[in-house]
N, C-alpha and C positions, 0 to 999 in steps of 0.2 A: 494813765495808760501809755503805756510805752510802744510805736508804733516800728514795725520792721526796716531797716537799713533798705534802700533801695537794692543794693549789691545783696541782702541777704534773700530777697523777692527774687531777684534774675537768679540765682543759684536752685530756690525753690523750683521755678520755674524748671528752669534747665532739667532737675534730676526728673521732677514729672513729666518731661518731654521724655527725656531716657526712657522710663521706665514705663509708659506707653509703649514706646518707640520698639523696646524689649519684646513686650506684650505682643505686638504687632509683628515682628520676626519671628518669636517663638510658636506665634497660631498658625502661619503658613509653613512654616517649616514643620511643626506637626501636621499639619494638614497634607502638606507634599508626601512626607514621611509615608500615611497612613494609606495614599491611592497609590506609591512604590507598592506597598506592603499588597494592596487588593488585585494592583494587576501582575506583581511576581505570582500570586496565590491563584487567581484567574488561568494564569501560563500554565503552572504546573496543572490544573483540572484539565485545562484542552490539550497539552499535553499526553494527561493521561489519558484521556478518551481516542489521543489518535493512536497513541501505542495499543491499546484494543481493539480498535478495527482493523490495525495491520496487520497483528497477531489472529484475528478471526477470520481475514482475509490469506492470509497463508497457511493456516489451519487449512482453509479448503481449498489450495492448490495443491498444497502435499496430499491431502485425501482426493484430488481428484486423478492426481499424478499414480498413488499408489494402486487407485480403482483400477485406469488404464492400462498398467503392469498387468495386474493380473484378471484382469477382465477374460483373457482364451482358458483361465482356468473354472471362469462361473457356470454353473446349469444355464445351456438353451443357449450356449456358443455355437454358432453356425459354422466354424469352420476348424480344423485339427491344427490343437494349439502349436502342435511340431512345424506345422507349415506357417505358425503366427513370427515376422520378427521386429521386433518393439524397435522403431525410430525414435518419436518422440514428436518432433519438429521436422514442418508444417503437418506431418500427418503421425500421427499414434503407430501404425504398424503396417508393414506390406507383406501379404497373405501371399504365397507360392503355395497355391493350390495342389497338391498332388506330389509337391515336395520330399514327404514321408515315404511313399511309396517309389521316388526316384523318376515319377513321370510327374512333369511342373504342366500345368493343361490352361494356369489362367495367374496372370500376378494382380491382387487387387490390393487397392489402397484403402486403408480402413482407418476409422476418423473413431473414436469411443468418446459418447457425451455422455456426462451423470451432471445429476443436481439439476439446480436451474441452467447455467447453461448451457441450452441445446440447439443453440442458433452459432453457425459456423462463420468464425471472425474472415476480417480480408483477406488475409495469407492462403486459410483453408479454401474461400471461394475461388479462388484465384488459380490453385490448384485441381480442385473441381473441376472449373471451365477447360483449364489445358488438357487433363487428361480425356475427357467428355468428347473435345475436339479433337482429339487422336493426335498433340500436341508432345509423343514421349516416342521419343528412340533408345537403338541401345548404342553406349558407346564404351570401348577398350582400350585402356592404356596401358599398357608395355611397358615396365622401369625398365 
């Protein structure tokens, strides 16, 4: 029996180390590869889920926007929609009461909540407070 060259064992060796070695970069680099793959694929799902709630959330500012437009045209409007005029920002609309008829007897500031919510933000209280406290003058500028 003919036994292996020393130099031909160290060559054996060497290529089984390689191809270990191979073995061994190829499983983490698929492995890297595959949690790239789950957390792009993960992005894209939360992703999508936020573009749905932004979109269902601006769904219902445009519906609540469009409510408030025309809110002085619903049954059981307390005030003549001719004397309603739409601001928007901090308050919905200011009512000149009497307007229509060319005698103004009262100017009111009117706030229109729908949906949930019906709790008036900082701006609006803050506006509340002022006029409440008699905190409104008139004033004229002249170009």
């Amino acid at each position: 029996m003919e036994f292996l060259s020393p130099q031909t064992i160290s060559l054996l060796v060497i290529l089984l180390v390689l191809c270990i070695l191979f073995l061994v970069i190829g499983l983490r680099v698929g492995s890297w590869h595959g949690r790239r793959q789950e957390e792009a694929e993960w992005e894209a799902h939360k992703l999508e889920d936020i573009v749905k709630a932004r979109l269902k959330q601006s769904r219902a500012v445009l519906g609540g926007l469009v409510s408030e437009q025309i809110t002085p045209l619903l049954p059981g409007f307390p005030f003549d929609p001719g004397d309603c005029r739409f601001v928007g920002k901090p308050v919905d609309f200011i009512v000149f009461k009497g307007m229509n008829e060319k005698d103004i007897s009262e100017v009111i500031f009117l706030e229109v909540k729908s949906g949930a919510a019906r709790q008036l933000n900082d701006q609006e209280k803050k506006l509340r407070d002022a006029i409440q406290a008699g905190r409104v003058r008139w004033v004229q500028f002249d170009v």
